[in-house]
N, C-alpha and C positions, 0 to 999 in steps of 0.2 A: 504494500500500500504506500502511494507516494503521499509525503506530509502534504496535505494540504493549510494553509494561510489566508486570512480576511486580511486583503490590502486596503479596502477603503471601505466605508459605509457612508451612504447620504441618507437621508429621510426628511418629506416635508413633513410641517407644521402638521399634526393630526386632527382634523375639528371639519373645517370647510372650505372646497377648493374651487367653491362656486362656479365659475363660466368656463374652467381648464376642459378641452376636450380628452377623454383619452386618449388621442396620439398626441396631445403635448404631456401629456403623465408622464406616459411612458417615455417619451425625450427627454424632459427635466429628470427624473431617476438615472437615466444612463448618463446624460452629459453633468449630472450633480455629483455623481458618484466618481465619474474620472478627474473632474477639476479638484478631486479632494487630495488625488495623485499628478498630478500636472497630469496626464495621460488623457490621449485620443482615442476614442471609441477601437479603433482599427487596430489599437493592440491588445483589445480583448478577442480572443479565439470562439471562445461558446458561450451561449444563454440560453436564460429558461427567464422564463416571465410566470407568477401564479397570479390567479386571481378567481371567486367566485360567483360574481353574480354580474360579469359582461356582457354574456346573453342576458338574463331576464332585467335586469336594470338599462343598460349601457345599448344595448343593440348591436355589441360589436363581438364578432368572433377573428380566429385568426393572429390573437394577439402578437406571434412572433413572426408576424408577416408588417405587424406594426414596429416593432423593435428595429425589424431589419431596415423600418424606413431612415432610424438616425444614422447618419454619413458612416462609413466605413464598416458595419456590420451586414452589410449586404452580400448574400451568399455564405453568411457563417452558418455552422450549426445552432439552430436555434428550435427551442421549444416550450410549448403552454403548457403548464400542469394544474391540474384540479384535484383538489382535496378539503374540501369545504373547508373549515377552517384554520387547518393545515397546509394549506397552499402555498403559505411563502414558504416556511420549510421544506414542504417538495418538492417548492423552485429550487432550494441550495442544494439539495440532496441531487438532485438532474444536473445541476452542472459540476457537485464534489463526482457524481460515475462519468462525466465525459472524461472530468481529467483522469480520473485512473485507468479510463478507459485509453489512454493517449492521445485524444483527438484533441489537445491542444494543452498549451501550459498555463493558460488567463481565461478565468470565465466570467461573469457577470449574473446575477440574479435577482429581479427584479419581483415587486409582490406591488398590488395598487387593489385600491377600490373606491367606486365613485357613486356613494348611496342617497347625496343628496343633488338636490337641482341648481342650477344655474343662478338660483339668489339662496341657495343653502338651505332650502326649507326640504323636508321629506314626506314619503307619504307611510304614513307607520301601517297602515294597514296593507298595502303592499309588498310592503319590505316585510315584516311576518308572513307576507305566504310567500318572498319567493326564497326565503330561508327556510319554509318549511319542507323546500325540498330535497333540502340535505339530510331527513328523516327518512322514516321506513311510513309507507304511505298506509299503513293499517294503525299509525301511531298519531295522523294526524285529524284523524276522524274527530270534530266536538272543539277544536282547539283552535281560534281563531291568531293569536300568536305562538305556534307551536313550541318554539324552544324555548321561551321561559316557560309556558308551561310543563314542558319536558323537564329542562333542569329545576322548576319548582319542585316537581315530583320528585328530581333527587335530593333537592336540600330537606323534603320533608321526610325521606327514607333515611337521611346521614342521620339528623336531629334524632329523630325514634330511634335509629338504630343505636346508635353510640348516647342516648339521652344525654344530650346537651342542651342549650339554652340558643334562640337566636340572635344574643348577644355576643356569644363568641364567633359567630359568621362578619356579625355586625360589625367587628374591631376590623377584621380584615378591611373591611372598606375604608373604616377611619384612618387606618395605616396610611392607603392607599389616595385618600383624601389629603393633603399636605394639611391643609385651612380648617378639617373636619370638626365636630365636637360628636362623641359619643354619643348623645343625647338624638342629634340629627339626625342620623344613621336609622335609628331606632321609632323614631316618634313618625306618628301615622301624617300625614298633615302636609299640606301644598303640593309639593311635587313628588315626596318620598309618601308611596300610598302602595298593597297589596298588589298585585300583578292576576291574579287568579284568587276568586273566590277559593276562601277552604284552606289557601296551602302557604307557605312562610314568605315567599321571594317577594322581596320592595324595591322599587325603582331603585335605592342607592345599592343593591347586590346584582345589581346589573352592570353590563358593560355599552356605551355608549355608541349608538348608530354613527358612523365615521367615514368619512374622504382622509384619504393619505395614501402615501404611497414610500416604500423605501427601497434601496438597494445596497448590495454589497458585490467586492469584486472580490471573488477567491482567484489563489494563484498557487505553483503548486511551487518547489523553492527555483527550480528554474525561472519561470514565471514571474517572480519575483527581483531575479536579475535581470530580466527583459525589462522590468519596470522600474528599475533602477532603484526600488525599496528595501532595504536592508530588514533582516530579518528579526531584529532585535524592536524595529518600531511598527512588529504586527502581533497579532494573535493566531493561534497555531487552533484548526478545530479539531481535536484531538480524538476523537470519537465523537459517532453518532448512530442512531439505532432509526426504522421504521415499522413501524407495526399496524397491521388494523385488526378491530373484532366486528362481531354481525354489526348492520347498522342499525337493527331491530334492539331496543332496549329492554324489551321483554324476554325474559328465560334465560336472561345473564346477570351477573353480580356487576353491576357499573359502581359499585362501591371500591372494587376490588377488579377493575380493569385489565384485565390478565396482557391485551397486548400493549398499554402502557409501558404498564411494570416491566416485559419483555422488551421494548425499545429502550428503556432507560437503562437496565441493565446489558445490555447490548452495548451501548453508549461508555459507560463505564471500565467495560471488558475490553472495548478498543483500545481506551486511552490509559489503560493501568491504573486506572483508579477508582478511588469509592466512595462513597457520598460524606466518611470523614474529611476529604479532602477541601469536600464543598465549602465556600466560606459568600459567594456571590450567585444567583439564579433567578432566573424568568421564569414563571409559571404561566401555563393559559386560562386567569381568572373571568372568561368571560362571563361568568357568577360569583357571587364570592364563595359559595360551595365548591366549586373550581378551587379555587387557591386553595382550598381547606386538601383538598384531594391530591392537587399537583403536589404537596407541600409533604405529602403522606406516598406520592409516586416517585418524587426524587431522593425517597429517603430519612428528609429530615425530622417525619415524625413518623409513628406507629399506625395502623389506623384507627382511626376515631380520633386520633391524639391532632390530627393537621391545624383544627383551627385553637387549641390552645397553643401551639407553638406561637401564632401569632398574640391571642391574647396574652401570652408572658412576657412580650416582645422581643422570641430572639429573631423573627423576620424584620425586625426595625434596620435601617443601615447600620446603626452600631452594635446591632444584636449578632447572635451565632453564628446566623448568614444570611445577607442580606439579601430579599427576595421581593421581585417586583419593585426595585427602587426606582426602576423609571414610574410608579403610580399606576402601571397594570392596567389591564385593559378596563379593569373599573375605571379609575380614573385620567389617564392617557387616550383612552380611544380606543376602538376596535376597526379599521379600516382591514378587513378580512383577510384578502391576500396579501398584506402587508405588514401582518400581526406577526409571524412568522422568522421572519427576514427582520424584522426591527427588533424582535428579543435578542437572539445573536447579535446583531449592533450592538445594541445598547452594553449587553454582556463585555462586548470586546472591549466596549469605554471605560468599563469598571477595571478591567484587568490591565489597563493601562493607565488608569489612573484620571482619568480623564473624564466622569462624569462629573457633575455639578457636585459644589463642595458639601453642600448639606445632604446629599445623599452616597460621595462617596463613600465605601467601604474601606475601611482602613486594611492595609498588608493585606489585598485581594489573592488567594492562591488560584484555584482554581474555580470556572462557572460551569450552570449547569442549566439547560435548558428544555422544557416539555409545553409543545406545540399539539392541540388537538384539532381534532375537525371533527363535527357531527354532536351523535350523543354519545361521549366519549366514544369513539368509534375509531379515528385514525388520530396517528401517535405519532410524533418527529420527536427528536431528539437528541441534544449534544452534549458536548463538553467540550470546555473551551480551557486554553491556556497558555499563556504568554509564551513567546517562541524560544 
């Protein structure tokens, strides 16, 4: 296996990208991500572009027929991967198998999603069904925003199961809230209000409808001299694992995700190490049951045990290991194919030292990253560590 390296990571703003077409998305990603290396499109060899909902939001398919429109990528290897919300991760992973595959020493891998309109406003009842096609369609019968519904259903199964309180769900957000107060999180009232008769999920354990787009340039160390970046000022992805289970959330333990746990361990097994090592990671809380789970998949706590780990705060930055310091997709955004591709950034900031100072990690060793798509369904996963 050749080492592969993150040369550069760009990411826009996450929130609203208002009048941008997708083919200038996807141009600002590629040409944001090489200006962060002086470097011209033309000396990356292959891409992969993820993204979810081009057809049913966007109208556009084809996307690496788009990619190939920026100057110099024309005629490269290029490819669109889908994986609900997994996709940017399975865009890195498509271009970490080209290089080992030898079809070139520079990749690029782009994730974007464009969910609101051209003056930022959305239509929420659209965007719940054409995300509820990432479901198994005998799961969407009755449920007019299916995935909160769906992962309601999980946070009401974790709750009973491990009998906790919805205030330990609740801290996760405050974490992940910079400005938050405990109290917020919790209190029924204005904007933070039930989601589904009957069952625990409130707007603030939710992850927010999002425009953004991010990219990253791997390179493999050859790659890396073509690009004239020394090895010392990258991050190395040192493992990584892929997994899926049925998309059907019935007649399986989604508490206890078997092919998570199998990618992340997988991940581990590459890069020789073990979730002791961990001291920095990205979870995919696009619930805060999510974080409770990611947090209990990468290891850091037992299960049942994920969302006290936060409430003790060792996920705080200066706690055991700092998880979700970018504010997570609670509070960051969930731009779907870009969710993916911007944990691994972000991750790579941390182990460089180079995120924002109130959130650095101090003496970062190694990071760790789990990307899902669906209902807990498909699984990415890395580890990261400075070169």
């Amino acid at each position: 296996m050749k080492p592969i390296y993150i040369a550069a990571f760009h990411q826009s703003k996450f929130g609203k990208l208002m009048g941008m077409t997708v083919p200038q998305i996807l141009d600002n990603a590629i040409q944001g991500a090489c200006r962060q290396i002086s470097a011209q499109p033309s000396a990356l060899d292959v891409g992969s572009i993820g993204a979810a909902c081009n057809f049913s939001l966007n109208e556009q398919g084809l996307l690496a027929g788009l990619m190939a429109m920026t100057p110099g990528l024309e005629g490269k290897p290029i490819e669109a991967v889908e994986n609900a919300c997994a996709s940017g991760g399975q865009a890195v992973l498509s271009v970490i198998h080209k290089l080992q595959l030898g079809m070139g020493d520079t990749g690029i891998a782009v994730g974007y999603e464009k969910m609101r309109d051209a003056e930022g406003k959305m239509d929420g009842k659209l965007i719940g069904k054409v995300l509820g096609y990432f479901s198994h369609p005998d799961e969407r019968e009755g449920k007019v925003f299916v995935f909160p519904h769906i992962f309601a259903e999980v946070m009401q199964q974790y709750l009973s199961e491990y009998d906790i309180p919805e205030e330990h769900l609740a801290a996760i957000a405050v974490q992940e809230y910079a400005n938050a107060k405990f109290d917020q999180a919790m209190k029924i009232e204005g904007l933070n209000r039930y989601v589904v008769d009957g069952l625990p999920l409130k707007t603030y354990d939710c992850s927010q409808i999002t425009d953004g787009y991010a990219a990253l340039i791997l390179a493999t160390g050859e790659g890396l001299e073509k690009l004239g970046i020394p090895k010392s000022e990258c991050v190395r992805i040192a493992g990584w694992g892929q997994a899926t289970d049925p998309i059907r959330k019935a007649g399986r333990d989604v508490l206890h995700p078997q092919g998570a746990y199998r990618a992340m361990q997988t991940a581990y097994d590459m890069a020789g190490a073990s979730t002791a090592d961990v001291n920095v990671a990205e979870v995919h809380d696009c619930f805060t049951v999510m974080g409770a789970l990611g947090t209990e998949v990468i290891g850091k706590a037992a299960p049942g045990e994920g969302a006290k780990y936060w409430v003790d705060g060792k996920a705080a930055p200066d706690g055991e290991c700092g998880i979700n310091t970018s504010g997570g997709l609670i509070a960051k955004g969930h731009p779907i194919g870009a969710t993916g591709i911007a944990m691994i950034g972000w991750s790579a900031l941390q182990l460089l030292g180079k995120a924002p100072a109130e959130t650095q990690v101090k003496n970062p060793r190694l990071a760790a990253t789990f990307n899902i798509g669906g209902p807990i369904c498909a699984s990415v996963c890395t580890v990261l560590r400075t070169a």
